[in-house]
C-alpha positions as CSV (number, residue, x, y, z in Angstrom):
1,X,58.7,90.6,87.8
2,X,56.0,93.1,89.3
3,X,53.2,91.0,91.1
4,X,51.5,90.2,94.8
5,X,51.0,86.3,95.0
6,X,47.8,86.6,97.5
7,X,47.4,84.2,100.3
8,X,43.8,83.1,101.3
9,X,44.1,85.6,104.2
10,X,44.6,88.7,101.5
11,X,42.1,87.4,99.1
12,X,39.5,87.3,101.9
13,X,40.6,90.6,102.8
14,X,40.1,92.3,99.9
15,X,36.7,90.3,99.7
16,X,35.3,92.3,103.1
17,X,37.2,95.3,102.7
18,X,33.1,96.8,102.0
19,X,32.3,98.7,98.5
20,X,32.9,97.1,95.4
21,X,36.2,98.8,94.3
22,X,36.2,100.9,91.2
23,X,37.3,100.4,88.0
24,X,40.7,102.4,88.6
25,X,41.4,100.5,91.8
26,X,40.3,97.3,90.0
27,X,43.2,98.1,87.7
28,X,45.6,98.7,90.2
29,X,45.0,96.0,92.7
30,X,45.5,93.7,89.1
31,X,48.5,95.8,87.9
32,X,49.9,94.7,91.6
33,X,49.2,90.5,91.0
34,X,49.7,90.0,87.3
35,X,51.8,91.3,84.4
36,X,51.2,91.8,80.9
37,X,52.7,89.8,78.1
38,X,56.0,91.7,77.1
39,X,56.0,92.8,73.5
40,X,59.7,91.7,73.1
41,X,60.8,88.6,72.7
42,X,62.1,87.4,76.0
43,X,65.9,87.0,76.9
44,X,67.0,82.9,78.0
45,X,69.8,81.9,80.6
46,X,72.5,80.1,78.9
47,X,70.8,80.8,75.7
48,X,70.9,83.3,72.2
49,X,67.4,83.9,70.8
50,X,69.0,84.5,67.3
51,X,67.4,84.0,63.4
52,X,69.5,81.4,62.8
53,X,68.6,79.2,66.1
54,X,65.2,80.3,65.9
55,X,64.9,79.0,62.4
56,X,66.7,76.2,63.0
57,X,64.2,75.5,66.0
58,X,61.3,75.4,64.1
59,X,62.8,73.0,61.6
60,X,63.5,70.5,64.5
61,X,60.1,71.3,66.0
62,X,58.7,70.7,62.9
63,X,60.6,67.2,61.7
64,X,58.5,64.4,62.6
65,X,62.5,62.5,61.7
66,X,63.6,63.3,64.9
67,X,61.2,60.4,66.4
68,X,62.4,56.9,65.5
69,X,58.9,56.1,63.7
70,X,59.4,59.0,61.2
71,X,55.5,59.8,62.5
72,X,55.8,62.4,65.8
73,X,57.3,66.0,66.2
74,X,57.0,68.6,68.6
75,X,54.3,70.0,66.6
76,X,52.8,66.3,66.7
77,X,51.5,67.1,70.7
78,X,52.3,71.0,70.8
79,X,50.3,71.9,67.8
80,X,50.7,76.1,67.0
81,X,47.6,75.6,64.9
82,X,45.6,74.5,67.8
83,X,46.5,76.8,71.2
84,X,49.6,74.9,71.6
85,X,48.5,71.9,72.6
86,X,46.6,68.7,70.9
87,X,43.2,68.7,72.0
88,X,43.5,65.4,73.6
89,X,43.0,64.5,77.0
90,X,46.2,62.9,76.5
91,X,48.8,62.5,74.1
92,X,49.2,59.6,71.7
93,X,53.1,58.7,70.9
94,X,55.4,55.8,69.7
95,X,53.6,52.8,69.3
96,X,49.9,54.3,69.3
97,X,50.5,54.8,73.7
98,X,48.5,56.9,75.5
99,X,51.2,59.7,77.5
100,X,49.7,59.9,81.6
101,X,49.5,63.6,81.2
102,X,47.3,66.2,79.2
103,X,49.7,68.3,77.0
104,X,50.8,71.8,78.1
105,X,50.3,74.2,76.1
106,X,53.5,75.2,74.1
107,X,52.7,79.2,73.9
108,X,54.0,81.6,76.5
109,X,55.9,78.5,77.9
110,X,58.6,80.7,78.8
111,X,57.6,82.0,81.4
112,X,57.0,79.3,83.1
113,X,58.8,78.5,86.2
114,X,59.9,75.4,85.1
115,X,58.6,72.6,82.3
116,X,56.5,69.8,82.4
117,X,53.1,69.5,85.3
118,X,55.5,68.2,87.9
119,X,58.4,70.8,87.1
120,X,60.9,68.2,85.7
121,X,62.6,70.3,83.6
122,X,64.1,73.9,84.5
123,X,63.7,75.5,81.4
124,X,62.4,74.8,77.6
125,X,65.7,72.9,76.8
126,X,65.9,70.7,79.1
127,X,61.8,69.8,77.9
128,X,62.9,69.7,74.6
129,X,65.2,66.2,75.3
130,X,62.4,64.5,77.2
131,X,59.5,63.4,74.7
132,X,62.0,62.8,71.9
133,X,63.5,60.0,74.2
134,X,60.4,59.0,76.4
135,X,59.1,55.6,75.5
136,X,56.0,56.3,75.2
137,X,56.3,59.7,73.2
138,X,59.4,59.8,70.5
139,X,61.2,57.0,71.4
140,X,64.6,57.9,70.5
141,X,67.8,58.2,71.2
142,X,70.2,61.2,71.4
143,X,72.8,59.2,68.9
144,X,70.2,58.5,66.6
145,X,69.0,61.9,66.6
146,X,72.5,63.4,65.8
147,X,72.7,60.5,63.0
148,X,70.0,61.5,61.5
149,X,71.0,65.9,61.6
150,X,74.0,64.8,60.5
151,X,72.9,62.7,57.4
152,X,71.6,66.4,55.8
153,X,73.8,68.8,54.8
154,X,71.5,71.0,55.1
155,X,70.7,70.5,58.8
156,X,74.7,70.7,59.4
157,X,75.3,73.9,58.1
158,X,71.9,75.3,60.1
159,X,73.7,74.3,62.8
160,X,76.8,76.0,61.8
161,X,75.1,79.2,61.2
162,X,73.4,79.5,64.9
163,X,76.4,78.1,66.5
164,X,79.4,79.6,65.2
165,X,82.7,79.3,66.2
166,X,81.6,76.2,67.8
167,X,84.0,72.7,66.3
168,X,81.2,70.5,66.6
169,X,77.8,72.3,66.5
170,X,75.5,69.4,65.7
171,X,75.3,68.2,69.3
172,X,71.9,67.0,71.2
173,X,72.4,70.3,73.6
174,X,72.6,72.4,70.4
175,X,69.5,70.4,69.2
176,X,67.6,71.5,72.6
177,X,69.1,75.0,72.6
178,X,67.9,75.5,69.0
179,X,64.1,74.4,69.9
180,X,64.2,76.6,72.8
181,X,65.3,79.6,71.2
182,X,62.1,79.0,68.7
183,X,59.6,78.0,71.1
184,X,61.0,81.4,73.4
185,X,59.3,83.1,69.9
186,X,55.8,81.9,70.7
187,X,54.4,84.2,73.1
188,X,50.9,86.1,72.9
189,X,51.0,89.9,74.0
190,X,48.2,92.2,73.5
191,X,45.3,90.7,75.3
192,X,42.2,92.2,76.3
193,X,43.5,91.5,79.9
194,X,46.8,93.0,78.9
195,X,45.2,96.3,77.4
196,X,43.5,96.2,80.6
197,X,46.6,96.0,82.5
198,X,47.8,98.5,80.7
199,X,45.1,101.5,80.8
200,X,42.3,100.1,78.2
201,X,38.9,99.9,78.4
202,X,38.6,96.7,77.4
203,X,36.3,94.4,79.5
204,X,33.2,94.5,79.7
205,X,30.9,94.4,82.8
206,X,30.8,90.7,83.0
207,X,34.4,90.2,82.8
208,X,35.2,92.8,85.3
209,X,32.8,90.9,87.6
210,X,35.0,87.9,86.9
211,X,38.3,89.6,87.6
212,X,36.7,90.6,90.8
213,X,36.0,87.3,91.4
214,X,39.0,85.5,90.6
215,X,41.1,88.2,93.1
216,X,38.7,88.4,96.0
217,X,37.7,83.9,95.6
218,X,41.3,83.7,96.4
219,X,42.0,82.3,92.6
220,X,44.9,85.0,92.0
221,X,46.5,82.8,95.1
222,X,48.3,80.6,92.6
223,X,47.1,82.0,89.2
224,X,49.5,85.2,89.2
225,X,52.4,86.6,87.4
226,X,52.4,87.3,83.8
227,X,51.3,83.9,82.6
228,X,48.5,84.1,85.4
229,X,50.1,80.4,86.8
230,X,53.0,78.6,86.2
231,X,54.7,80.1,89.1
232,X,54.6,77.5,92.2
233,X,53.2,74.3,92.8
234,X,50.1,73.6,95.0
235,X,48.5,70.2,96.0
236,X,45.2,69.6,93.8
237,X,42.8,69.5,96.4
238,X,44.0,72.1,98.6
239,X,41.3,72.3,100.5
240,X,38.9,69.5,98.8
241,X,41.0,66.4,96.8
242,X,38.5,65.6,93.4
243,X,37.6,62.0,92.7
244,X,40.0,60.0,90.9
245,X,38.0,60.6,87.7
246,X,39.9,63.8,87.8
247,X,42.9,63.2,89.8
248,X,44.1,59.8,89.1
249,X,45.4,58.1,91.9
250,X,48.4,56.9,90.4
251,X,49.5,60.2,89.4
252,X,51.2,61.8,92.7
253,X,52.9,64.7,90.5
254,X,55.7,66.5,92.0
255,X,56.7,63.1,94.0
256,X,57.7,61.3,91.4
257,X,60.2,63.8,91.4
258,X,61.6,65.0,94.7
259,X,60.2,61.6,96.5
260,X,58.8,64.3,99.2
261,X,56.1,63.7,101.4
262,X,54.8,67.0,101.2
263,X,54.9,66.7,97.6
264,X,52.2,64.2,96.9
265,X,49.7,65.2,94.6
266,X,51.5,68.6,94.4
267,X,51.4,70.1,90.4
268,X,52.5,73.3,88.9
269,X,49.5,75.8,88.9
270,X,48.5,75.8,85.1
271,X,49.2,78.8,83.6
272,X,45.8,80.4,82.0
273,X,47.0,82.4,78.7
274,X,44.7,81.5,76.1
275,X,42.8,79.4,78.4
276,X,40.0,78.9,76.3
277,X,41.9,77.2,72.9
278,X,43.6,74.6,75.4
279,X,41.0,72.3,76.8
280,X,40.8,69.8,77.8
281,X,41.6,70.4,81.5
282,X,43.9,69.8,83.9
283,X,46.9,67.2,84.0
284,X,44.4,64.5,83.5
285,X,42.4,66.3,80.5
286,X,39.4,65.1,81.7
287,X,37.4,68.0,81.7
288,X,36.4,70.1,78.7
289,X,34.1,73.2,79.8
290,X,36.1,76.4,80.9
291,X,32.9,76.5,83.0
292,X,33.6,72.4,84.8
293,X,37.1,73.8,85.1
294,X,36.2,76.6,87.3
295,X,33.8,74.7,89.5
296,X,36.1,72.2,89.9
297,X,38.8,74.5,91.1
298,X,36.6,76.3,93.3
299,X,35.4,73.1,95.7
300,X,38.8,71.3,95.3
301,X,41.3,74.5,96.0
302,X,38.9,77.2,97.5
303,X,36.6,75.0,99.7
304,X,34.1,76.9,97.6
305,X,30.3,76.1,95.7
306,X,30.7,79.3,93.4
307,X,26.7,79.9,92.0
308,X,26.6,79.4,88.2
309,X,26.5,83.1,87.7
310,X,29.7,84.0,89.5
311,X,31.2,80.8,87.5
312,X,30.3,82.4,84.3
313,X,31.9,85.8,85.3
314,X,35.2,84.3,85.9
315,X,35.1,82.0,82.9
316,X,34.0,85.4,80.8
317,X,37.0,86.8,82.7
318,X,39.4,83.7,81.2
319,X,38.6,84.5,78.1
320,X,40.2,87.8,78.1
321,X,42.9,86.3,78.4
322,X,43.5,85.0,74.5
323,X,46.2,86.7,73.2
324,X,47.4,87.7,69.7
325,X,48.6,84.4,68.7
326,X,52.0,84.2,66.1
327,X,51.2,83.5,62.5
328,X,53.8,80.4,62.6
329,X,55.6,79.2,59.1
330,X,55.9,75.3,58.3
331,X,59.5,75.5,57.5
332,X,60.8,73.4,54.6
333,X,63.0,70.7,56.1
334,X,65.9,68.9,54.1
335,X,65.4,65.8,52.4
336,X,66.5,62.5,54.0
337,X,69.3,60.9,52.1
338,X,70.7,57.5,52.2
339,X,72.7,57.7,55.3
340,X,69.1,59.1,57.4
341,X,68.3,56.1,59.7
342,X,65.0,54.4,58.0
343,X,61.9,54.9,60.5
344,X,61.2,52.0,62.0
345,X,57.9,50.0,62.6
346,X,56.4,51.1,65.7
């Protein structure tokens, strides 16, 4: 991948280096920090984007079955109608529970460094076997799951189909394999950022004020790559920590998982595609204005007051950054038969 993750030093740098820089060098200092959206479908470790898994994917994204209630999918928190996400400030699973976390958006998740705010998971597969078992999100069980794929014939030979050869394809890492090979599909290319990228005239004088501003602010610091964040992991409050209003204090993020010091507080940067269809913001979803969002950022990780005008640049910026989003087909799933395990009463 083709990028320059700024440090603080660079991105003051380029904010003395004198005249404004024109359009052309604008478009080359960007070309050098972010990427555009490939066009292709991208290629997975360990993994076969193929029709038959990708199909088979949807159908398990899709199946509200594969949670012990009968009532929660993939789709459930991770909604394609809606950004990706659910437009909660945090998800509702089993039982009617309120998740800790704001839900990630689902699109360009791929090219994410790893899965989940805290990085949990290395790739989409290894997401795709934590809400269905989390308590307070699917509640199930991996046997129960393959009890109830294996109760429809039609699920079985899916399974055949996009792994063949295999004695026993119905398995809970085929299950994860398959919904990673679908949600690998659900990428958005073709932004007016990315015809920018790629030689376009296509923001306007605003938004190139906001690019300006998000590289030479030091924003680009951790907001970089092609899914302009979702690369590294940064404590929120770099420079300034936010109130507990918007950084709970019983959420320490990465810590939870590596039990390192240094980790406390520490999140994956949020990745910004299609910003603007995914508030609420931040791991606590607490915040719903692109424009909050950026003030926020600015005190807590820059040390900086950014004046409502330059705020409304880089949020006129963000929005470039929507995508062409996939026109995504509710499959038709099998119907349950008498061996399907009966949803239960949350």
């Amino acid at each position: 991948m083709r990028h320059l993750i700024l440090t603080a030093t660079t991105a003051l740098a380029v904010a003395l280096a004198g005249p404004v820089l024109a359009d052309e060098d604008l478009r080359a200092l960007a070309n050098d920090i972010f990427d555009p959206i490939p066009l292709s479908i991208p290629e997975l470790d360990g993994n076969i984007v193929s029709r038959p898994r990708v199909d088979l994917g949807a159908m398990l994204f899709f199946d509200p079955r594969m949670s012990r209630s009968g009532l929660f999918s993939c789709q459930s928190c991770h909604n394609v109608g809606l950004g990706g996400v659910d437009g909660l400030e945090t998800s509702i699973g089993h039982g009617w529970q309120r998740g800790p976390r704001n839900a990630p958006t689902v699109y360009n998740a791929v090219f994410n460094i790893a899965q989940f705010w805290d990085g949990r998971a290395e790739d989409l597969a290894a997401q795709a076997t934590g809400p269905v078992q989390a308590g307070v999100e699917m509640n199930n069980t991996p046997d129960r799951v393959i009890e109830t794929l294996t109760s429809m014939q039609a699920y079985v030979d899916a399974f055949a189909e996009a792994f063949p050869g295999e004695e026993d394809p119905v398995t809970f890492d085929n299950f994860a394999l398959a919904i990673e090979a679908f949600e690998a599909t659900l990428t958005t290319p073709n932004s007016r950022f990315d015809q920018f990228l790629n030689g376009a005239d296509t923001l306007d004088e605003e938004e190139t004020r906001g690019l300006r501003a998000f590289i030479d602010q030091g924003c680009a610091s951790c907001h970089a790559g092609v899914n302009i964040g979702g690369e590294g992991y940064y404590p929120f409050g770099l420079v300034l920590r936010p109130g507990a209003d918007v950084l709970p204090e019983g959420d320490r993020g990465r810590f939870s998982v590596t039990q390192t010091a240094s980790d406390d507080y520490v999140f994956r940067a949020a990745p910004l595609r299609n910003i603007e269809l995914t508030a609420p913001y931040f791991h606590s979803g607490v915040v719903w204005s692109l424009e909050e969002a950026v003030a926020v950022m600015g005190v807590s990780q820059l040390g900086a007051e950014l004046a409502d005008a330059q705020i409304g640049d880089i949020a006129a910026f963000l929005r470039t950054l929507t995508g062409e989003i996939p026109e995504v087909v509710h499959p038709v799933l099998p119907p349950s038969t008498d061996a399907t395990p009966r949803p239960e009463p949350m």
